[in-house]
MISEDO-364254 format. One record per residue (C-alpha): x, y, z; residue in one letter. Coordinates in Angstrom, 3 decimals, decimal comma. Example, Ala and Ser with C-alpha at 12.3 -4.5 7.8 and 13.67 -1.06 7.14 Angstrom:
2
12,300 / -4,500 / 7,800 / A $
13,670 / -1,060 / 7,140 / S $
***
This chain:
443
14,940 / -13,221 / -78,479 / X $
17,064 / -10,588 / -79,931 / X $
20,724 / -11,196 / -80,176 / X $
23,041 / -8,084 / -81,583 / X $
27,133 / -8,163 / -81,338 / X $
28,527 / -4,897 / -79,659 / X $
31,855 / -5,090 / -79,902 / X $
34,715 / -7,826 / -81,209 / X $
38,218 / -7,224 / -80,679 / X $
40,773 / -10,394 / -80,860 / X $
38,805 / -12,945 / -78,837 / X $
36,698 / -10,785 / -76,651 / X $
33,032 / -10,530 / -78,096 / X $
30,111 / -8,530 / -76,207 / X $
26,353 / -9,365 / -77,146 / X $
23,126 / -7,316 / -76,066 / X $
20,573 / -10,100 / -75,439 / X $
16,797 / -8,605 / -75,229 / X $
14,166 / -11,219 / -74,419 / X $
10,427 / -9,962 / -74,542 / X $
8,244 / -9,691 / -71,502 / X $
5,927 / -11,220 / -73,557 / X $
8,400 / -14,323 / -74,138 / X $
8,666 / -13,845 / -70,654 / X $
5,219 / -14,534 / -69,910 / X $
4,398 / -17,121 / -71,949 / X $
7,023 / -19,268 / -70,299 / X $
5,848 / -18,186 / -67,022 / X $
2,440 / -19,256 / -67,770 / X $
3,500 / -22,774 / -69,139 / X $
5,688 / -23,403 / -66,399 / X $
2,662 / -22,611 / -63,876 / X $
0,617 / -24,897 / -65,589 / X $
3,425 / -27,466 / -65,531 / X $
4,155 / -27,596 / -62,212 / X $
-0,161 / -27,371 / -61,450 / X $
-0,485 / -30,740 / -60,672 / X $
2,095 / -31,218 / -58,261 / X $
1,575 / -27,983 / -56,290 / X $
-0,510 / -28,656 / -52,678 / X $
-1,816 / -25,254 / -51,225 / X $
-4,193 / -25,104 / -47,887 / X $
-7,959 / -24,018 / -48,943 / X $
-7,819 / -26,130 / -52,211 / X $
-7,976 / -29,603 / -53,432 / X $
-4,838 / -31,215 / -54,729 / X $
-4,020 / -30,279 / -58,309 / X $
-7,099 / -27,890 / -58,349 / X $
-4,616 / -24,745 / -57,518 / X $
-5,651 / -21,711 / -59,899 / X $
-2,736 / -20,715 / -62,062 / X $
-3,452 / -17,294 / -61,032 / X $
-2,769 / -18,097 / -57,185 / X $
-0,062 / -19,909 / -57,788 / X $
1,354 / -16,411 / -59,591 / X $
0,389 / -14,299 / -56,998 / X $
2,131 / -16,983 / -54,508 / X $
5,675 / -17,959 / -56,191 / X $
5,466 / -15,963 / -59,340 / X $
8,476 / -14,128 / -58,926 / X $
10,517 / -17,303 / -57,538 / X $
9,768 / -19,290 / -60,396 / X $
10,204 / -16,292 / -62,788 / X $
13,620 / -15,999 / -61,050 / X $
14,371 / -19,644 / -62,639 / X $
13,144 / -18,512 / -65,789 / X $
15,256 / -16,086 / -66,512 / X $
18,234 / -18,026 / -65,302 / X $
17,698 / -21,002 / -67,499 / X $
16,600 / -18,152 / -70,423 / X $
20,687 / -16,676 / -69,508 / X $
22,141 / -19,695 / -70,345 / X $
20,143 / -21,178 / -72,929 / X $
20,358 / -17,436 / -74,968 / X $
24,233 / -17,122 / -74,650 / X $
24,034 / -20,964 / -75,577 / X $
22,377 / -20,281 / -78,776 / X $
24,068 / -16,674 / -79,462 / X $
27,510 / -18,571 / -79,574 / X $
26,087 / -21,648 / -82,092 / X $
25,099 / -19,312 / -84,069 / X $
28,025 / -17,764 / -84,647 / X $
30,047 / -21,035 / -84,277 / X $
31,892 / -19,919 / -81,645 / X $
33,134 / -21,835 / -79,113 / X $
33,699 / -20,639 / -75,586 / X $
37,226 / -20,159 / -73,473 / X $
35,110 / -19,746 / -70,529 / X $
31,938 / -18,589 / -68,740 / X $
30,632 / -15,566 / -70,004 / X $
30,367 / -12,077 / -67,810 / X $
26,688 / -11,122 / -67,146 / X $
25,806 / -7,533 / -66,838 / X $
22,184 / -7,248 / -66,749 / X $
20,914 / -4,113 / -68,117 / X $
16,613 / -3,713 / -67,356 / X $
15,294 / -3,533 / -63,983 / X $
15,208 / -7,109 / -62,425 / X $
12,292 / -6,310 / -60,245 / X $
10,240 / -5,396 / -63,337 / X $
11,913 / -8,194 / -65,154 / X $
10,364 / -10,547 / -61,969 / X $
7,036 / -8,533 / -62,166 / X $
6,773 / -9,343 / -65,812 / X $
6,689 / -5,326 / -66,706 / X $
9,965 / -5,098 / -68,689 / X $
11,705 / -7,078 / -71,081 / X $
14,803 / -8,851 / -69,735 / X $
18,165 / -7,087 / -71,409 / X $
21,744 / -7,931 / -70,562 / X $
25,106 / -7,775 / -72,101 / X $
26,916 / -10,709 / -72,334 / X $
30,931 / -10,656 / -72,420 / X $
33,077 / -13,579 / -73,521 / X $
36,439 / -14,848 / -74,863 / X $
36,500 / -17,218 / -77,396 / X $
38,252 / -20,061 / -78,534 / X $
40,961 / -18,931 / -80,899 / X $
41,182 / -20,492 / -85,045 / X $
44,485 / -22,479 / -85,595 / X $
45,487 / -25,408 / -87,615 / X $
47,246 / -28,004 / -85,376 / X $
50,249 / -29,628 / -86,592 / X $
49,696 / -33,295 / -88,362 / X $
51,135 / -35,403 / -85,995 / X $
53,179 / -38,156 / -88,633 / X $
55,075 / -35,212 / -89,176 / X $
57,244 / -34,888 / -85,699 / X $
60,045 / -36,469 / -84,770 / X $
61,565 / -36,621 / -81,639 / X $
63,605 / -39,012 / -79,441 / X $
62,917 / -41,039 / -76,229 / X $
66,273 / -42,148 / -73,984 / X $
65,278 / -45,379 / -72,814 / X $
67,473 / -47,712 / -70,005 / X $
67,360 / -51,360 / -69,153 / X $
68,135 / -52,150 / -65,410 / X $
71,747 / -53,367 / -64,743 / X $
73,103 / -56,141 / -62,391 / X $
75,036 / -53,402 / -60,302 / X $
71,811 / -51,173 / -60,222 / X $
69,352 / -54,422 / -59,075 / X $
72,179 / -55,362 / -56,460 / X $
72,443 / -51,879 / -55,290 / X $
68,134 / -51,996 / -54,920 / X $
68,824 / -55,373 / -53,333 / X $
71,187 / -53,653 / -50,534 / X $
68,670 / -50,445 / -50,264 / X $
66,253 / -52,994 / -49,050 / X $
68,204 / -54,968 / -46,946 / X $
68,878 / -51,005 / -45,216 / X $
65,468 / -51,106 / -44,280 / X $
64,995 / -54,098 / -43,531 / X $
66,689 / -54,004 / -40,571 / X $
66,960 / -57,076 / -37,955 / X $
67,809 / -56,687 / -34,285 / X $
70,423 / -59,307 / -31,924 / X $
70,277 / -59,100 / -27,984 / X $
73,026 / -56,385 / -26,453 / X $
74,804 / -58,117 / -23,330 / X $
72,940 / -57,930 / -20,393 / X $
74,817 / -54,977 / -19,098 / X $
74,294 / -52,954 / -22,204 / X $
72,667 / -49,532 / -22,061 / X $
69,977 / -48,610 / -24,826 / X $
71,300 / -46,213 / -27,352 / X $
69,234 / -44,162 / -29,860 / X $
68,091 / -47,005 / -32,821 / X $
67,818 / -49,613 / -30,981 / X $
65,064 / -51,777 / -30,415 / X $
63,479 / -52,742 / -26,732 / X $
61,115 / -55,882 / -26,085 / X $
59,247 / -53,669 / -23,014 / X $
55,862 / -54,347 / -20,529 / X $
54,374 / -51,220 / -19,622 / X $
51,417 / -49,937 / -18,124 / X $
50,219 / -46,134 / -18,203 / X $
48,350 / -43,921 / -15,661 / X $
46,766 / -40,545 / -15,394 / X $
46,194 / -39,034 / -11,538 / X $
47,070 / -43,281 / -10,646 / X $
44,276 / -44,984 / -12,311 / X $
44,990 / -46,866 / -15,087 / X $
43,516 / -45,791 / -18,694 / X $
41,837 / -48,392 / -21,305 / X $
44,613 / -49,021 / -23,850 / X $
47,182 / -47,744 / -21,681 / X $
49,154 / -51,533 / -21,326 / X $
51,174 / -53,832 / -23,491 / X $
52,738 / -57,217 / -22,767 / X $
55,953 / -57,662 / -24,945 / X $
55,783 / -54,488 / -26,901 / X $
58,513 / -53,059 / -29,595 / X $
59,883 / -49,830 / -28,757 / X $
62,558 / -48,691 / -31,948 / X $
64,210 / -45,809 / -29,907 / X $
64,220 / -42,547 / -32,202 / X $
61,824 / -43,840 / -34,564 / X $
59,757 / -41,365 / -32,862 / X $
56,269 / -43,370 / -33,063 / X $
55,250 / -42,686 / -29,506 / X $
54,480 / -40,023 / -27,593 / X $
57,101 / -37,335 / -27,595 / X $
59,258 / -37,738 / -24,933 / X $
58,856 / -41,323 / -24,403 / X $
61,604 / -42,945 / -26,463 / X $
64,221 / -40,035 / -24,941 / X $
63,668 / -41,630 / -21,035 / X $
64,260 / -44,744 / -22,120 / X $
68,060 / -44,202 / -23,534 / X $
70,518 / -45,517 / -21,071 / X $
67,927 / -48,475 / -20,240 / X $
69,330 / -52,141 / -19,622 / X $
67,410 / -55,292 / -19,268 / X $
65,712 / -55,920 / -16,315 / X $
65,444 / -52,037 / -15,291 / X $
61,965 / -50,693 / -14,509 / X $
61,841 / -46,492 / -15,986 / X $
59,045 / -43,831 / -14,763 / X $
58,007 / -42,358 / -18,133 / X $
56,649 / -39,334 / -17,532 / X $
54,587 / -37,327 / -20,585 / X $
51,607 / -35,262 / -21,571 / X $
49,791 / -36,332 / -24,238 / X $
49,584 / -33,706 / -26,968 / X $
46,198 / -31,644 / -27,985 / X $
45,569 / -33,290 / -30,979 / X $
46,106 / -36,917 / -29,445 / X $
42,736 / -38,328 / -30,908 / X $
41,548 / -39,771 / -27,600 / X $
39,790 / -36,992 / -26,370 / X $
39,798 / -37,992 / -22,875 / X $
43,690 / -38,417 / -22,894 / X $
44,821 / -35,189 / -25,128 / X $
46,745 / -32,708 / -22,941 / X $
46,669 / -34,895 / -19,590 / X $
50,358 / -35,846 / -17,890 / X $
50,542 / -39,296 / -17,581 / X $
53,280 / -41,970 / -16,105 / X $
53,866 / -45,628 / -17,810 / X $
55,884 / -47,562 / -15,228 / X $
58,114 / -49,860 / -17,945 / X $
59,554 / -52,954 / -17,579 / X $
62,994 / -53,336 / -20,022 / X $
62,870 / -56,813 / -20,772 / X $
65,408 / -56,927 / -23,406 / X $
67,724 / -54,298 / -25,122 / X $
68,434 / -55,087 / -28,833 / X $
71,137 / -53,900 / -31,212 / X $
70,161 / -53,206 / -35,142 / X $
72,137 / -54,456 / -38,110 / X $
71,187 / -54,976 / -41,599 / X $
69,751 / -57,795 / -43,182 / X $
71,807 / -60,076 / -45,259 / X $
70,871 / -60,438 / -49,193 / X $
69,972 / -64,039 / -49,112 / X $
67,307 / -66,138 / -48,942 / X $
66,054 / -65,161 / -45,204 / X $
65,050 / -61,547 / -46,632 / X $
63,347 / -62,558 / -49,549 / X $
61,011 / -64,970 / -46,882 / X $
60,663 / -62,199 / -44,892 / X $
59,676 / -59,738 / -48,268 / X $
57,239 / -62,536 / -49,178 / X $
59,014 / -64,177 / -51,653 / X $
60,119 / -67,827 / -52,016 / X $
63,216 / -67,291 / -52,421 / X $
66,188 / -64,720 / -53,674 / X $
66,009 / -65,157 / -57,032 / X $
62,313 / -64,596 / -57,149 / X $
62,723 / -61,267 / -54,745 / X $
65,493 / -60,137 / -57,166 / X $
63,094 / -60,912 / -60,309 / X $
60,950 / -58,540 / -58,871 / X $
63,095 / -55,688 / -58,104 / X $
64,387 / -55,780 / -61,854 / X $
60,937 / -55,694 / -63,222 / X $
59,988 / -53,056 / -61,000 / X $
63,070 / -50,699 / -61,852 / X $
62,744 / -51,073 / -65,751 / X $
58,551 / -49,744 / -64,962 / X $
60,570 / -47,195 / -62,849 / X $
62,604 / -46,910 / -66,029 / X $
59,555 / -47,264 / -68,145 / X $
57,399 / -44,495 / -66,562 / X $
60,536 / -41,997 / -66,649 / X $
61,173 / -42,697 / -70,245 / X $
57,648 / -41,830 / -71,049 / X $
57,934 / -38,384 / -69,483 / X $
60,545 / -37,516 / -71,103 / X $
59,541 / -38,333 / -74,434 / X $
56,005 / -36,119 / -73,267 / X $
58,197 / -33,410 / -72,259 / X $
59,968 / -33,133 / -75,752 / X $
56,862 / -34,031 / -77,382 / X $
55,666 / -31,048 / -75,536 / X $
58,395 / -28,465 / -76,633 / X $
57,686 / -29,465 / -80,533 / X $
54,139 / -28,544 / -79,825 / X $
54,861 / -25,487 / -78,443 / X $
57,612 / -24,480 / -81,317 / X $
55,058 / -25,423 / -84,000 / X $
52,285 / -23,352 / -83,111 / X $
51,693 / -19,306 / -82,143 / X $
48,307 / -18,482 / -81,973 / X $
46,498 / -15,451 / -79,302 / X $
45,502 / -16,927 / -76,379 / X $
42,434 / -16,222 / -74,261 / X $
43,660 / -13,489 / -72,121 / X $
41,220 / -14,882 / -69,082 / X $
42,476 / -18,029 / -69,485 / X $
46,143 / -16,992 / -69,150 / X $
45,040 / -14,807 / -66,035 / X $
43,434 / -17,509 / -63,941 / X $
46,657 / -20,068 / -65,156 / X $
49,439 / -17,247 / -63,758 / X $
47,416 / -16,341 / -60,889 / X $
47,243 / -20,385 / -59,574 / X $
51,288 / -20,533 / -60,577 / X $
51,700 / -17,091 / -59,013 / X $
50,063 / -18,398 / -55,952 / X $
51,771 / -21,362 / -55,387 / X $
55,333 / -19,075 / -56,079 / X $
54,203 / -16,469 / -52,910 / X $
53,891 / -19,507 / -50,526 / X $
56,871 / -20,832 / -51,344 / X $
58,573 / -17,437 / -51,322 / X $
57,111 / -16,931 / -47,813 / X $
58,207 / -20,472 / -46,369 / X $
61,485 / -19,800 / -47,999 / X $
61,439 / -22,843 / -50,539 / X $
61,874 / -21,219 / -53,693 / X $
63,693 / -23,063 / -56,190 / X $
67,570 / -22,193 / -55,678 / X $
67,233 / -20,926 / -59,312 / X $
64,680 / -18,761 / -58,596 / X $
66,336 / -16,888 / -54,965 / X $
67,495 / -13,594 / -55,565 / X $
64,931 / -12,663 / -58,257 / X $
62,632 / -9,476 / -58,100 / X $
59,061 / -10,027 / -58,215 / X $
58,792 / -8,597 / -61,608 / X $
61,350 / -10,575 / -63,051 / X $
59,869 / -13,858 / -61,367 / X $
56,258 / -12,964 / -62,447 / X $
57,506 / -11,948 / -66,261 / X $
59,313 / -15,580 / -66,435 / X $
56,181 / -17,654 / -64,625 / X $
53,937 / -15,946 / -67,005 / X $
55,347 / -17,041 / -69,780 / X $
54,994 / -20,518 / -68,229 / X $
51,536 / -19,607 / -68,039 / X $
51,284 / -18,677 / -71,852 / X $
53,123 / -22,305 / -72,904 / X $
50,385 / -23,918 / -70,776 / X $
47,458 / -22,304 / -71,970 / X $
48,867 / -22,719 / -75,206 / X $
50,053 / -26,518 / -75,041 / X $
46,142 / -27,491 / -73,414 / X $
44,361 / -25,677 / -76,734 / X $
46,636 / -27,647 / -78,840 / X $
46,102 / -31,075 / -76,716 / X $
42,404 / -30,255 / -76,828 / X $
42,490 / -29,852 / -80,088 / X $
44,114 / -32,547 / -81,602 / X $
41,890 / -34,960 / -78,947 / X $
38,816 / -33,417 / -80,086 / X $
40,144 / -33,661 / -84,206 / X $
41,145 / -37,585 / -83,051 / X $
37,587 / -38,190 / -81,125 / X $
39,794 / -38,617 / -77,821 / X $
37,232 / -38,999 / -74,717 / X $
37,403 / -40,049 / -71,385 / X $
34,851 / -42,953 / -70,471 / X $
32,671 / -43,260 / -67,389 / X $
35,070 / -46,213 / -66,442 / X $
38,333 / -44,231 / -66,502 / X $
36,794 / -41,240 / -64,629 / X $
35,558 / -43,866 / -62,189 / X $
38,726 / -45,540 / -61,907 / X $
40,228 / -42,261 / -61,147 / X $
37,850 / -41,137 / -58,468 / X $
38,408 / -44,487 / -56,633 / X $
42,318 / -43,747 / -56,590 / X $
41,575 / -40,635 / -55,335 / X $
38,950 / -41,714 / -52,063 / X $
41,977 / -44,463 / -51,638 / X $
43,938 / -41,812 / -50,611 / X $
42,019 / -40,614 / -47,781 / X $
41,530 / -43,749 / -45,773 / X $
38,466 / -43,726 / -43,364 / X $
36,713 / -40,923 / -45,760 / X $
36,775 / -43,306 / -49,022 / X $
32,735 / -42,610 / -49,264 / X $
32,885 / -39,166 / -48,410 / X $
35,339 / -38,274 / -50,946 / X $
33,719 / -40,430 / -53,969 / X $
30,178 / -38,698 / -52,854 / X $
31,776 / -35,228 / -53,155 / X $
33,259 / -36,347 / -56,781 / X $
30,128 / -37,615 / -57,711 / X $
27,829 / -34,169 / -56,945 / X $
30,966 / -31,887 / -58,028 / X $
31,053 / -31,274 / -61,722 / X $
34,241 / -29,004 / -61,309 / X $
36,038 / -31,580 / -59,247 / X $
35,096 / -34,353 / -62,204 / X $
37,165 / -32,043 / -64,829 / X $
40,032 / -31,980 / -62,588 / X $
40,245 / -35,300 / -62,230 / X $
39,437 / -36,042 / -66,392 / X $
42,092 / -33,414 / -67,511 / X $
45,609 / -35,463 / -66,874 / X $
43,165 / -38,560 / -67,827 / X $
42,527 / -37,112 / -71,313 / X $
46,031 / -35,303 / -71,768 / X $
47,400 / -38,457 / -71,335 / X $
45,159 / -40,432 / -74,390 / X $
45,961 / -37,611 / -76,668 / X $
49,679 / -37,616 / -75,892 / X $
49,358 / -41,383 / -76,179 / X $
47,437 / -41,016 / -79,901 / X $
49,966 / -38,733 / -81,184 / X $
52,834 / -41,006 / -79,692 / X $
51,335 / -43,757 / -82,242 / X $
51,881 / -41,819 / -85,168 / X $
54,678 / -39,600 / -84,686 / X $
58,198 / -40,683 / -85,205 / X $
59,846 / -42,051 / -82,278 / X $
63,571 / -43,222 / -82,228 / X $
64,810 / -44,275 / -78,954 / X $
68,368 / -43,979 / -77,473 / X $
70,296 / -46,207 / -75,068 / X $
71,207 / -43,924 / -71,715 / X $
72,637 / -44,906 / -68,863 / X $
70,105 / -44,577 / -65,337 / X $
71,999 / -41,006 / -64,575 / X $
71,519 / -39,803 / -67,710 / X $
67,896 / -41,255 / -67,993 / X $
66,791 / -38,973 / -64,568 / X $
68,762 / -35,999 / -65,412 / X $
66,602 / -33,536 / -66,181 / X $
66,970 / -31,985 / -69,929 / X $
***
């Protein structure tokens, strides 16, 4: 094999990669001879398969693979070499004829394009400094959780007899539902909770009930949507004949004892334990990012460096995406309405730069550090992840498993993380007391 470098300018290199036919051949010919035993042709015992049939037969197929592991083994090699490490997969422009190439009649030739990994000295990290706000929970703030929950936990106390159903509260209904008259499986409930405007039926059923007392029987009349998953039910008018058995007014739960029970706590003070220590991880967790964030900036200050251009590209052009759609569904960021397109693409570019430029440095400090993500993390990570989508838990863990792409995705925040938590360990850290406001106000 016959490596020569073309051209170099900043971090794009081209190579002209020549492998001989007769290189060519000779790994044609083992592989043949490698594969002999296995290969089961019609006419001829098993294993007993010239090589020179099975040429003639799949000789250009498995010359096909040939040449594809030859590609990436050659730019492989071509880049050790040179110690030069890769900012992403090389361009392929294949120079000889690939049907003589297949035949075995010409040597394989290509030019191979790629951007390197830029040279730079990272910055030690004992040497920053920054500052993390930090905030311990109050009594006001744990009492005002307290009351947040007691909002949603509401409770529900009879209405007079003669009281119609307004919009929130809660009915204790029988129904039973019908398409055409005939009843439908799953279409009846004995004692059944109906929150009205809570909207977890189908539409239009809540509205016919407003005005309801207890005792009344209501015709509900609705069509069950297209995507209703019973197939045999989506789109089809239906009628539940309902009986009101009792119309409930809502009103929030005390802070006591009773709401804890109902919370699953013994008692108050145990309920109230637990909403503390849960607001000072709240506290915790929002501490932490903004002590990454600022960690972040210093990075960024301390180092300028050329950046893969390719890498910038595909970085802008998933920001600039995600920019159009909101521009289209009107949900820019108010500070970014009434900007041109030119001025919105010259500021998310930057963004773009800071990113590429922050990851090299991450990388590069993790890889300096030995930094890696384990089998167990990655694992961990990919079972949060099929969590997510109940019912498709094996689905999504399967796709994980066979998707090498999807893997990185998921081991990038995992290893951004370690780093940021190695350098946190070394650098200088001196926290300050905030207040909660101050804590979530963005810097």
């Amino acid at each position: 094999m016959q490596v020569t470098e073309t051209a170099a300018e900043g971090l794009s290199r081209t190579f002209q990669v020549t492998v001989p036919r007769t290189d060519l051949a000779e790994k044609l010919a083992a592989k043949i001879e490698e594969i002999r035993p296995q290969v089961r042709l019609k006419g001829f015992r098993p294993g007993m398969v010239p090589a020179s049939h099975i040429k003639k037969m799949f000789g250009k197929s498995i010359m096909g693979d040939i040449v594809e592991e030859l590609v990436s083994s050659a730019n492989a090699e071509a880049l050790q070499e040179r110690e030069l490490r890769p900012a992403g997969s090389p361009e392929i422009d294949l120079k000889s004829d690939v049907d003589k190439v297949m035949a075995g009649d010409d040597d394989l030739v290509y030019e191979m394009k790629v951007e390197i990994m830029p040279k730079f000295d990272v910055i030690e990290p004992k040497t920053i400094s920054i500052e993390r706000p930090v905030s311990k929970a109050t009594e006001a703030e744990v009492n005002a959780a307290l009351e947040r929950i007691a909002a949603d936990q509401k409770i529900y106390a009879s209405r007079a007899k003669t009281a119609k159903a307004k919009d929130g509260d809660s009915l204790i209904v029988d129904y039973v539902g019908s398409v055409d008259g005939v009843d439908f499986e799953g279409g009846a409930a004995d004692d059944a909770e109906i929150v009205l405007g809570a909207g977890r039926l189908i539409p239009g059923f809540e509205d016919q009930l407003i005005g309801a007392k207890a005792g009344d029987d209501v015709d509900v009349n609705v069509t069950f949507p297209d995507d209703y998953p019973n197939q045999e039910l989506k789109g089809s008018a239906a009628m539940f004949k309902v009986r009101v058995k009792d119309v409930r007014a809502p009103k929030d739960a005390e802070v006591d004892d009773d709401l804890a029970k109902r919370m699953g706590f013994e008692d108050l003070a145990k309920l109230r334990e637990a909403v503390k220590t849960n607001l000072e991880r709240e506290f915790a967790a929002q501490s932490r990012q903004r002590a990454k964030r600022r960690l972040l900036d210093k990075l960024d200050d301390a180092h300028d460096f050329e950046l893969p251009a390719r890498m910038v590209e595909i970085e802008f052009d998933t920001i600039w995406r995600q920019i159009a759609a909101d521009k289209a569904a009107d949900r820019l960021d108010p500070e970014d309405q009434g900007k041109s397109d030119d001025e919105l693409k010259a500021e998310y570019r930057k963004i773009a730069e800071r990113r590429v430029r922050l990851g090299l440095v991450l990388a590069e400090l993790g890889r300096e550090s030995g930094v890696e993500v384990s089998e167990e993390e990655l694992a961990r990570a990919i079972n949060m992840e099929a969590r997510r989508h109940p019912g498709q838990e094996a689905q999504i863990a399967k796709f994980f498993r066979e998707n090498a792409g999807a893997r990185a995705q998921l081991r990038a925040p995992i290893y951004e993380e370690k780093v940021v938590d190695y350098i946190f360990e070394l650098c200088e850290i001196k926290d300050v007391d905030v207040s909660r406001d101050e804590l979530f106000t963005d810097d």
